[in-house]
C-alpha positions, 0 to 999 in steps of 0.5 A, a space after each residue: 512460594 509465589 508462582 509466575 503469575 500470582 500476587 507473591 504473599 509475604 511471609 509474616 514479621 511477628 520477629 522478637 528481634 529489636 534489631 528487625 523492623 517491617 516498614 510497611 512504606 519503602 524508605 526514601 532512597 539511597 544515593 546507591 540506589 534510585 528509588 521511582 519517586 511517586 509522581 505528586 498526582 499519583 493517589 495514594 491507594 495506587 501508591 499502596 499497591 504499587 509498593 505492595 507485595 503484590 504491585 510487581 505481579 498487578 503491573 505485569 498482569 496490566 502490561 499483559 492486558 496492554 500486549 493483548 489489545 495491541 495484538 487485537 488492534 494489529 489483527 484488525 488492521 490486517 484484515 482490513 487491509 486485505 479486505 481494502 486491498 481485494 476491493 481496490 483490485 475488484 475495482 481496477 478489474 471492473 474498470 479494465 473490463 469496462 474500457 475493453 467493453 466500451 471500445 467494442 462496436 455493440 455499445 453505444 459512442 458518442 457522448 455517452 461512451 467518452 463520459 463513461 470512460 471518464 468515469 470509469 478513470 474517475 474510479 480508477 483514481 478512487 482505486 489509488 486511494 484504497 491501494 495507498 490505504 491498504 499499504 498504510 494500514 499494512 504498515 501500522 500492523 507490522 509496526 504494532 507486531 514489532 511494538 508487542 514483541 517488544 513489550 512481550 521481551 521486556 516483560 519476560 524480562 521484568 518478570 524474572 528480574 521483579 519476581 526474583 527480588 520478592 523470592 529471595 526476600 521471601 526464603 530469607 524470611 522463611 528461614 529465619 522463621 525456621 531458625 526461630 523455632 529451633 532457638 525458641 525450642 532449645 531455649 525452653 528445653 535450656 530453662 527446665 533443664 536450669 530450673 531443675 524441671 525433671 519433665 524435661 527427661 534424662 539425657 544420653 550420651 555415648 557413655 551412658 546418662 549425663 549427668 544434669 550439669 552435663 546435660 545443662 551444659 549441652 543445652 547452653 552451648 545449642 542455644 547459643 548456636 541456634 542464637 547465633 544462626 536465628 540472629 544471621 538469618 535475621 540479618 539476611 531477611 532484613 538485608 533481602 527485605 531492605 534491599 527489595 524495598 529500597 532498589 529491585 522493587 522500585 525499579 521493577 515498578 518503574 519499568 513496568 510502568 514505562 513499558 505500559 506507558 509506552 505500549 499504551 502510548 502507542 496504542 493510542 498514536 496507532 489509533 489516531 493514525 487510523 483516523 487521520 487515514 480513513 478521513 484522507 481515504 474519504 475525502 480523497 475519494 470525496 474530492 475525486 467524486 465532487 472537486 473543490 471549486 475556485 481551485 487551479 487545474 480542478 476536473 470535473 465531478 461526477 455529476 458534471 460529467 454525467 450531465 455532459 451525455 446528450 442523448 439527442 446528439 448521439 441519435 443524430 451522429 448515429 443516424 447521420 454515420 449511415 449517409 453514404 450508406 444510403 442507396 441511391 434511387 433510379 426510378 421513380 414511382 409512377 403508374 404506367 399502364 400495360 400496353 394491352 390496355 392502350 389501344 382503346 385510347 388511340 387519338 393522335 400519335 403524337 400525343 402519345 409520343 411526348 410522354 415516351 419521350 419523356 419518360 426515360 428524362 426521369 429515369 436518364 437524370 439521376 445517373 447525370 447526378 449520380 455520379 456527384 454524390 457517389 464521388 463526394 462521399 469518397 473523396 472527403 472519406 478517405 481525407 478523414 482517414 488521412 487526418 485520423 491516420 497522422 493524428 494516431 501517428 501525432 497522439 493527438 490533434 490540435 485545432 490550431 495546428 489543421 492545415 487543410 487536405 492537400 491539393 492532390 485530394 482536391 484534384 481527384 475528381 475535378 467535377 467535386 471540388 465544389 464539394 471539396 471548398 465545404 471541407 471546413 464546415 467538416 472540421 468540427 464534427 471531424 475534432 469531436 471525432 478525435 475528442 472522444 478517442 483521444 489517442 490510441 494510447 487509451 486503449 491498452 489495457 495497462 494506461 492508466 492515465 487519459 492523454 488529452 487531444 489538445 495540448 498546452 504549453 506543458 503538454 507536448 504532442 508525442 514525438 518519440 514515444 516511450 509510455 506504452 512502448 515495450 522494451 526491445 523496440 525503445 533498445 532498437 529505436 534508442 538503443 539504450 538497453 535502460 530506458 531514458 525514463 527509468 534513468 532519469 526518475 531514478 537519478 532524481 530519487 537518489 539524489 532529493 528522495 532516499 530520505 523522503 518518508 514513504 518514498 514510492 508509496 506516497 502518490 504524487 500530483 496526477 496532473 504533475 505525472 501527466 505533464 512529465 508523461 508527455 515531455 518524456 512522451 515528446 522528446 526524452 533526451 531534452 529532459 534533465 532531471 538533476 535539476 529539482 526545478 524540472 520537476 518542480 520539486 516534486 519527488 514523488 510524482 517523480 517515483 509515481 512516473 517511473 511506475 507508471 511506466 512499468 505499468 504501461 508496457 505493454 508486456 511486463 518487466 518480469 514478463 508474462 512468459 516467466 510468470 509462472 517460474 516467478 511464482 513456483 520459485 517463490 512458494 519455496 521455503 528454503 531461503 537460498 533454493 529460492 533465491 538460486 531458483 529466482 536467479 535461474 529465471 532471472 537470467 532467463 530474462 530478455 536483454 533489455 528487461 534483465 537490463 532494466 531489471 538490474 538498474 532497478 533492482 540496484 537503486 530499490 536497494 540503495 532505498 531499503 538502505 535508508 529505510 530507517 529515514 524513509 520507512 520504506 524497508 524491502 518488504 514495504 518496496 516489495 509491496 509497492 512494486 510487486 503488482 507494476 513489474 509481474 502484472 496483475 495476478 492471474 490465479 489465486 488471490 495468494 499469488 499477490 503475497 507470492 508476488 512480494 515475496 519474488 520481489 523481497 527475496 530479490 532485494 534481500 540478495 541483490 548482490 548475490 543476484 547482481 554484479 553492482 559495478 
């Protein structure tokens, strides 16, 4: 008897039977029954094994091979997206403690810190592309998983339904093997009995010894039995054995070699998948690093931006900041000899009178000037300050826009308003000023994104801010308890995006995100996004804007208070004590977060639902948005799977969590 595993050996076809014959190739197939044709190309040595005894067990064996690779290639991917992952979050916190770093006054400014910080940003970019590499292979290993527990079901199948069929021929041809002994042994003792043979013993009955034409008889009428049941058996093994050759064979074969086929197959595109990533990755990081020139709207490269530190401009700014500290001098160095000494030299009085005299000019003179240079450097000091003032104010400065300081700083001091006339040649170094710094935006920690000093047509001077902006002062200042942004983003998602694949995982066009940014950033209410032409068409830089705005508040969505109760509710097992626990910290919430939280939630759950379309499932949007709406994990590195778990249980019961009128 054949085991599970092992090639099944066939039983012998030494039959006597003229009736029972042993093909050795299957026949052609019935019209009942599809027979798997071999394909023309196929050689005729895989043909011969594959109809084989052994062709179900050599194909089960292969697609368990086939099983093994997939799993190995899934684990791989695995540990490379975690490696990935590890690395673009090291890289984002180095580049976080790096723009803390060159804002403290203990470093250098100047060129040098506005070209840093560029490259600093560049890195954060570089950061997206890992993020986005990480999530895809994420996704290939999931997909390889699914794909070999597939194979692995179908395969247990096909090992029961295969090895089945070749068992029931197999004991069909072992029992008529056994009832061909008995009939060959009844047979022989029937002809020595006829032919008078006396080696064949006396035979008994219940009476006493038959006599030899008793015993004959007996013999003729077992043999006829044992004929009767050698011949049946006969006729099941060779039904069993047509039956296994014509139909279970064949389609056994066939489905294993579609299973291989398409676990191999898969394997393949798996593989190619990966390629195409890893080149994406590395031009991506490579265009970051070195654009293409000739191209609309390209950045600067590394090296433009590296060469753009003048070392020499920065020592002279430096140096020159320190001019109105410089102490004013009210004598002058000159030697005057003791008055003990002086009667020696007595001529006339008056010569020595003129030089008393005149003594105290030099030391009289310089409080006539004094006060010029000790007013100039306040009066102009105090209108920079204004203009940096509306400027932070403005979030940020245009050179066509100056207006000159007002007359009522002119007429602080009447004897400086020569010094005040000089006020535009101070426009210059007062525009590289705000060049550096940009906007006060720029220096919290959860920007990702420079905003420029100058604006063009597109790039409107914010107004009303909503980047940057916690959620209880946009409720007090628009009072809306959802924010116009979300809103809108997420109006245009459901309307062009539910079936875009990879919706939210695909990054969008960064300067198309700038531009929408600052339009939200200068006046929300003006903003419809019903129209695709207001975003140019561009879902994806549309979902790439609403993440951007969670990940600029200033305090989270879920909230740095709750974080805690998020992850310890999530490291629970049971499916609906964590989700009551989550609830519980749910409702906890601030009224705008728990708000905006809702409208979220909500609309990620009409995405899932497409996720068939879009293969963008609750785990996949739970990845995405686990680190934007909890903050950057502050503990252990498992608290990042605990945080997609916070988020996938909540989309897994939302209705249960939220009312959806």
């Amino acid at each position: 008897m054949a085991t599970n595993d092992s090639p099944t050996s066939g039983v012998s076809n030494g039959f006597h039977d003229e009736d029972l014959s042993t093909p050795t190739r299957p026949d052609p197939p019935s019209v009942d029954a599809p027979v798997q044709s071999p394909s023309d190309g196929v050689p005729k040595a895989v043909e011969d094994v594959l109809y084989s005894d052994i062709g179900i067990n050599t194909l089960l064996n292969r697609l368990k091979q086939s099983i093994a690779s997939a799993r190995d290639f899934a684990g791989f991917l695995k540990k490379r997206s975690s490696l990935e992952e590890d690395h673009a979050q090291g890289l984002k916190k180095l580049c976080k403690a790096t723009h803390e770093g060159l804002r403290r006054p203990d470093g250098r400014q100047g060129s040098y810190a506005r070209q840093f910080d560029e490259v600093t940003r560049m890195h954060e970019r570089m950061t997206d592309n890992g993020m986005q590499f990480a999530l895809s292979l994420h996704q290939m290993h999931e997909d390889l998983n699914e794909l070999a527990n597939n194979m692995e079901r179908g395969r247990k199948h096909w090992k029961q339904t295969g090895l089945n069929a070749e068992k029931r021929a197999s004991d069909a041809e072992a029992f008529m093997e056994k009832a061909k002994s008995k009939y060959d042994s009844l047979a022989e003792a029937y002809d020595r009995a006829r032919t008078g043979d006396k080696g064949s013993g006396r035979a008994f009955g219940l009476k006493g010894p038959k006599s030899a034409a008793q015993h004959e008889e007996d013999l003729q009428r077992k043999v006829q039995a044992a004929d009767a049941d050698y011949k049946s058996k006969v006729d099941a093994a060779h039904t069993q054995r047509q039956e296994l050759l014509n139909s279970s064979r064949p389609q056994a074969v066939k489905a294993l070699q579609e299973l291989i086929t398409e676990c191999d197959s898969a394997l393949t595109l798996q593989l190619q998948k990966f390629a195409s990533f890893n080149e994406k990755l590395l031009l991506g990081n490579g265009i970051i690093i070195a654009p293409l020139k000739n191209e609309p709207n390209s950045q600067k490269s590394l090296r433009d931006i590296v060469y753009g530190i003048d070392n020499e401009k920065d020592l002279h700014n430096y140096i020159s900041s320190y001019t109105p500290k410089i102490p004013a001098r009210t004598q002058t160095i000159e030697y005057r000899q003791h008055p003990s000494l002086a009667p020696k030299q007595q001529t006339p009085p008056a010569t020595i009178k003129p030089p008393t005299q005149q003594q105290p000019l030099p030391a009289s003179q310089p409080p006539l000037s004094f006060p010029m240079q000790s007013v100039s450097p306040p009066s102009s000091a105090p209108a920079s300050a204004n203009n940096r003032q509306s400027i932070s104010q403005q979030g940020g400065f245009s050179p066509q826009a100056y207006q000159p300081p007002p007359p009522t700083e002119q007429t602080f001091q009447s004897p400086a308003q020569d010094r005040f006339t000089n006020g535009p040649p101070q426009i210059p170094p007062f525009a590289s000023q705000t060049t550096y710094s940009a906007s006060p935006q720029s220096s919290s920690p959860y920007n990702h994104q420079q905003s420029g000093v100058t604006y063009s047509s597109d790039q409107l001077p914010p107004v009303k801010p909503v980047f940057g902006v916690t959620l209880e002062e946009l409720f007090r200042r628009d009072g809306t308890a959802v924010p116009m942004v979300v809103y809108q983003c997420i109006q245009a998602v459901e309307l062009f995006g539910l079936e875009v694949e990879g919706i939210y995982r695909m990054s969008g066009n960064s300067n198309h995100i700038n531009k929408l940014k600052s339009t939200f950033d200068h006046d929300s209410s003006r903003v419809d996004f019903r129209n695709p032409e207001s975003f140019s068409h561009d879902v994806n830089s549309v979902a790439g804007l609403l993440k951007l705005f969670f990940r600029d508040l200033p305090d989270p969505l879920l909230t740095r208070e709750h974080y805690s109760r998020f992850i310890e509710a999530a490291q629970i097992d049971d499916d609906t004590v964590r989700r009551d626990s989550l609830h519980a910290v749910i409702n906890e919430l601030p009224d705008p977060n728990y708000a905006t939280l809702r409208a979220l939630v909500l609309h990620l759950h009409r995405v899932a639902e497409r996720s068939a379309v879009n293969r963008m499932s609750s785990s996949n949007l739970a990845l995405c948005f686990a680190p934007t709406i909890l903050g950057a994990h502050s503990g252990a590195i498992s608290d990042s799977g605990y945080q997609a778990r916070v988020i996938d249980t909540v989309l897994q019961n939302t209705f249960q969590i939220f009312d959806e009128d």
